[in-house]
DRENTISE-659512 format. One record per residue: x, y, z of N, C-alpha, C in turn; residue in one letter. Coordinates in Angstrom, 1 decimal. Each point is the difference from the previous one (the first is absolute). Layout:
% DRENTISE-659512
<site <X,Y,Z>,<X,Y,Z>,<X,Y,Z>,A>
...
//
This chain:
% DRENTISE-659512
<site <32.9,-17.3,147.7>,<1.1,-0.3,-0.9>,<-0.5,0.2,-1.5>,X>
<site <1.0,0.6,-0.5>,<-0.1,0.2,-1.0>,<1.2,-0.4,-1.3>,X>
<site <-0.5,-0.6,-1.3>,<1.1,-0.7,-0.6>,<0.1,0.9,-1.8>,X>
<site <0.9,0.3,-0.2>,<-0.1,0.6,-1.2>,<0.9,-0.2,-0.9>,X>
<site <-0.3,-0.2,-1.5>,<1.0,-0.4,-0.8>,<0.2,1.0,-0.9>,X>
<site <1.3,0.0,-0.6>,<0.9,1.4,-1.0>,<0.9,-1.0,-0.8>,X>
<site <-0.1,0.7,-1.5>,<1.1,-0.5,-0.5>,<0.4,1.3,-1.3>,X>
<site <1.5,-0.1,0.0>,<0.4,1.1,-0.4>,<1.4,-0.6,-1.2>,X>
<site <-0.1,0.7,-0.7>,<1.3,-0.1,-1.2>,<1.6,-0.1,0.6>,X>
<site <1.2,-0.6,-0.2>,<0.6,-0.2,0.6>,<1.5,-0.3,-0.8>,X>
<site <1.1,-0.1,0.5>,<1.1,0.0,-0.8>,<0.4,-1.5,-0.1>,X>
<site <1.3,-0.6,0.3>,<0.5,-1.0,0.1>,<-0.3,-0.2,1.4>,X>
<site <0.2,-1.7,0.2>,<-0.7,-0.6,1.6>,<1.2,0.2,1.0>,X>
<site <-0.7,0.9,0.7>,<0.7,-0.1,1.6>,<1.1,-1.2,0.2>,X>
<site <1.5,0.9,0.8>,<0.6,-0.7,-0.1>,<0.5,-1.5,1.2>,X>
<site <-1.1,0.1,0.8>,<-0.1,-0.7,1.2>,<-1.0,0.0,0.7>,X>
<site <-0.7,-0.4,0.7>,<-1.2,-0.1,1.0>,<1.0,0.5,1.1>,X>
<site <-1.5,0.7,0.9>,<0.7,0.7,1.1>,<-1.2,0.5,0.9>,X>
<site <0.0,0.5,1.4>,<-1.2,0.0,1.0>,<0.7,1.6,0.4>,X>
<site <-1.1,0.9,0.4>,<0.7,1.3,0.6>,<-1.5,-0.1,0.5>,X>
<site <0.2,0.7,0.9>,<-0.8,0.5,1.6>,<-0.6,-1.1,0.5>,X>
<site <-0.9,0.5,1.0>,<-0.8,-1.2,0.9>,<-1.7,0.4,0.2>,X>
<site <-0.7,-0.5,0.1>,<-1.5,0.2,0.6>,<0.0,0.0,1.5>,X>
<site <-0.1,1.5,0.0>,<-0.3,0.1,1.5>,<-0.7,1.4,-0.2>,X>
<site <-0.5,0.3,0.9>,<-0.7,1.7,0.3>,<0.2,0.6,-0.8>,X>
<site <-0.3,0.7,-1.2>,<0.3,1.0,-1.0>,<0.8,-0.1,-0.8>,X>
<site <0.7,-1.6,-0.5>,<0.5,-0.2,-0.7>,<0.0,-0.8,-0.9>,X>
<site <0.8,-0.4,-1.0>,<-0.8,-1.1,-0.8>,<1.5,-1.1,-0.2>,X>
<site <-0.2,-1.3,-0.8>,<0.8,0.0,-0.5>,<0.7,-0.8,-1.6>,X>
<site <0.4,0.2,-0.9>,<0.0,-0.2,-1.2>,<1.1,-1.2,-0.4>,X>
<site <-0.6,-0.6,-0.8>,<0.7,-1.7,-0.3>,<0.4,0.3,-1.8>,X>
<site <1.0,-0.4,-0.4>,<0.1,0.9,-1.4>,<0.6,-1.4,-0.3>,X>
<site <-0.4,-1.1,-1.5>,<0.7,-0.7,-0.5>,<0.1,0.0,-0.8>,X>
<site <0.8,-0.2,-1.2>,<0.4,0.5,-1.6>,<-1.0,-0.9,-0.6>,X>
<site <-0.2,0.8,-1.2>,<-1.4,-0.4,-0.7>,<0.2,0.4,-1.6>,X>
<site <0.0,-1.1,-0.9>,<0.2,0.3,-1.4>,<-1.1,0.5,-0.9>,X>
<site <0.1,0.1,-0.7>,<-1.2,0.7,-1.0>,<-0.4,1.3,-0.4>,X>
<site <1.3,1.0,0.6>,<0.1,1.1,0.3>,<-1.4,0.7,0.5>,X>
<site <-0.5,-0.3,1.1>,<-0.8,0.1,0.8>,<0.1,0.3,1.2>,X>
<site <-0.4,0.8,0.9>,<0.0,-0.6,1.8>,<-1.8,0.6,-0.2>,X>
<site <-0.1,-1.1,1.3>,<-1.2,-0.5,0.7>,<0.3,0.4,1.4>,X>
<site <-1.0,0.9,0.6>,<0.0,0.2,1.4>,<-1.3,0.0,0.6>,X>
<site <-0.1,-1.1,1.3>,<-0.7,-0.5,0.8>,<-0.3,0.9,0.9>,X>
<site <-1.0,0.3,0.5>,<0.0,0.8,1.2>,<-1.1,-0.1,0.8>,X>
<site <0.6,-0.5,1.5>,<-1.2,-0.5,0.8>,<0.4,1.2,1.1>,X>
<site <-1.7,0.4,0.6>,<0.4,1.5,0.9>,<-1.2,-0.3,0.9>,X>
<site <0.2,0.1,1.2>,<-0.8,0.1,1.2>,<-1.1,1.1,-0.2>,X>
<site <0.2,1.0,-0.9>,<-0.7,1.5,-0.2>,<-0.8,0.0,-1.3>,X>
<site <-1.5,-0.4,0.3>,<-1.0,-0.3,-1.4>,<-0.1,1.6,-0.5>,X>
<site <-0.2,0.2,-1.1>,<-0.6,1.1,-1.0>,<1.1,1.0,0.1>,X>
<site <1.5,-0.4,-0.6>,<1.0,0.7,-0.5>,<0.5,-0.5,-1.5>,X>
<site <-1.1,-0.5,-0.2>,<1.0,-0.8,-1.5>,<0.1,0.9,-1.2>,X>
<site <-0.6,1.5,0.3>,<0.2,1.1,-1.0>,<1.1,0.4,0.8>,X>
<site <0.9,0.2,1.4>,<1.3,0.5,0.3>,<1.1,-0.9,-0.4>,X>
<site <-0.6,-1.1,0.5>,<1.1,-1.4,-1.1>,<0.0,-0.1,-1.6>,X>
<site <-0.5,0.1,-0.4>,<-0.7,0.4,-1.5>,<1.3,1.3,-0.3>,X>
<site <-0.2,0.9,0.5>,<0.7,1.8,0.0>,<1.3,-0.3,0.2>,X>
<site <0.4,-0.7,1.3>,<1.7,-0.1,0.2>,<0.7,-1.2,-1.0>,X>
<site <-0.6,-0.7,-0.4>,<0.6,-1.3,-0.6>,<0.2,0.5,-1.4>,X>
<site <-1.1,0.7,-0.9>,<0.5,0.4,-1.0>,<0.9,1.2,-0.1>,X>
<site <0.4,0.7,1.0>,<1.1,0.9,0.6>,<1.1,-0.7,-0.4>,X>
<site <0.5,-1.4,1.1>,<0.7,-0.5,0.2>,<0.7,-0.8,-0.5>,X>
<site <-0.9,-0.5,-1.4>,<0.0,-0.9,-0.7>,<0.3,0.6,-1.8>,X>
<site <0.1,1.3,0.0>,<-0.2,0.8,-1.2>,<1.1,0.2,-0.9>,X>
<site <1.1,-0.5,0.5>,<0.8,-0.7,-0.6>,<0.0,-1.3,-0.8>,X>
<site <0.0,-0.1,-0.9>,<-0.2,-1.3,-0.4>,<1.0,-1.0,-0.2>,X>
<site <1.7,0.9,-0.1>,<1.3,-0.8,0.2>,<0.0,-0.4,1.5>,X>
<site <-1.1,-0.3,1.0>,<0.5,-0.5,1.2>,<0.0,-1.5,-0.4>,X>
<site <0.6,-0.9,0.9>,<0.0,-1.3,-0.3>,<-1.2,-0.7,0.2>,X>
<site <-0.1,-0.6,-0.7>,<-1.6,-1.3,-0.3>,<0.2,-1.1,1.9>,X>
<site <-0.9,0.4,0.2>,<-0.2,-0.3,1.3>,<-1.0,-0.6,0.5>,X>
<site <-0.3,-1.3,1.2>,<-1.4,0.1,0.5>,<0.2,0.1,1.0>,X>
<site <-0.9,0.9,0.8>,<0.6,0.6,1.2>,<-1.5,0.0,0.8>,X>
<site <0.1,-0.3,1.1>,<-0.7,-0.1,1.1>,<-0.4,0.7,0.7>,X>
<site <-1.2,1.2,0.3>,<0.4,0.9,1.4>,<-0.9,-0.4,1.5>,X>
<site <0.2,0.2,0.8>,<-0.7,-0.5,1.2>,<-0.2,1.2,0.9>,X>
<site <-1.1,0.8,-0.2>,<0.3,1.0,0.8>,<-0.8,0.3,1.4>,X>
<site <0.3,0.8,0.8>,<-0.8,0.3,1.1>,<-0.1,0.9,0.6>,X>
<site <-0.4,1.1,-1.3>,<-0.7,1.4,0.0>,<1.4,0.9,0.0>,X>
<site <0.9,-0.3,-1.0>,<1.4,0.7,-0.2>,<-0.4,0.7,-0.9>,X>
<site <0.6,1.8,0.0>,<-0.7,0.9,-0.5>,<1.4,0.1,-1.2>,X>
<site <-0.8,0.8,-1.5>,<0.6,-0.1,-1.2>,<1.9,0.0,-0.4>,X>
<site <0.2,1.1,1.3>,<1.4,-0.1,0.1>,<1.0,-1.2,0.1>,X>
<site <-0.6,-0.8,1.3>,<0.4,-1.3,0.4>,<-0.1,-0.6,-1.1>,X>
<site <-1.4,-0.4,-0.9>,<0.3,-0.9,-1.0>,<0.8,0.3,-1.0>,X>
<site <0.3,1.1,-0.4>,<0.9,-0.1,-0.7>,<1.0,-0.1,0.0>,X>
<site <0.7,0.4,1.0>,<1.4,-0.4,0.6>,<0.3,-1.4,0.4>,X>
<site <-1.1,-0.3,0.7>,<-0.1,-1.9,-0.3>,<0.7,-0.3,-1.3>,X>
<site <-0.9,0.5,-1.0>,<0.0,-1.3,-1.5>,<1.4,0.7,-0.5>,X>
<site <0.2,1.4,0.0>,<1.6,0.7,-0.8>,<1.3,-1.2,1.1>,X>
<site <-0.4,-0.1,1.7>,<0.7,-0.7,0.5>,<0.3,-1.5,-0.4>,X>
<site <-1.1,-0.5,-0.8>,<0.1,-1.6,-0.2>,<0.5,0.3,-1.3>,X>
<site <-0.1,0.6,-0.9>,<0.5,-0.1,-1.6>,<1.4,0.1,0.1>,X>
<site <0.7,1.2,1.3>,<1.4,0.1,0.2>,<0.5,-1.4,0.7>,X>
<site <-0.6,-0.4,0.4>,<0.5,-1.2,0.7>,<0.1,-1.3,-0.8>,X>
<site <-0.9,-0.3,-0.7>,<-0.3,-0.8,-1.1>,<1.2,-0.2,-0.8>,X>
<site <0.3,1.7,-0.5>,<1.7,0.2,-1.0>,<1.0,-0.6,0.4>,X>
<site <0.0,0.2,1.8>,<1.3,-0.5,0.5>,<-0.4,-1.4,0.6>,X>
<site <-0.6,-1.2,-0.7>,<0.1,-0.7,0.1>,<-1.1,-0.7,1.1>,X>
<site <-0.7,0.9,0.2>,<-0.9,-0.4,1.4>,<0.5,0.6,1.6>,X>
<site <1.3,0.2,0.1>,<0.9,0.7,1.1>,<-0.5,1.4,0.1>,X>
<site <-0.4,0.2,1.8>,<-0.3,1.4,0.1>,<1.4,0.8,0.1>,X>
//
């Protein structure tokens, strides 16, 4: 196991907490709760040691926006490849908007 921390520039705080995917076989899943200080903080615990330059690579991808909303978000993963995560976290930011409702 492996636990890694990121923190990135951010817009106004997320407009709801909200859970998208699950931890199972190749997947992960991401906990998003609004967070002020125009900041988000992202947690990331991963079954898969010595990727924290591929987490490192996609998060500042993902995150390079800086009008996303200020967030602290959680990830939990179990060897979900770069695609998955980011369609995770774009899924929980849209979900977040509408109030936490998938």
């Amino acid at each position: 196991m492996e636990r890694l921390q990121f923190e990135f520039a951010a817009g106004q705080p997320a407009a709801s907490r909200t859970v998208t995917g699950v931890v199972a076989s190749g997947d992960l899943e991401v906990l998003l709760e609004p967070q002020s200080g125009g900041r988000t903080n992202v947690a990331v615990q991963t079954s898969v040691d010595g990727y924290g330059g591929t987490w490192t690579a996609l998060l500042e991808r993902v995150f390079a926006d800086p009008a996303l909303p200020a967030a602290k978000i959680e990830i939990n993963d179990n060897g979900a490849t770069p695609g998955v995560v980011r369609m995770r976290i774009e899924q929980a930011f849209e979900e977040a908007a509408l109030g936490g409702r998938p």
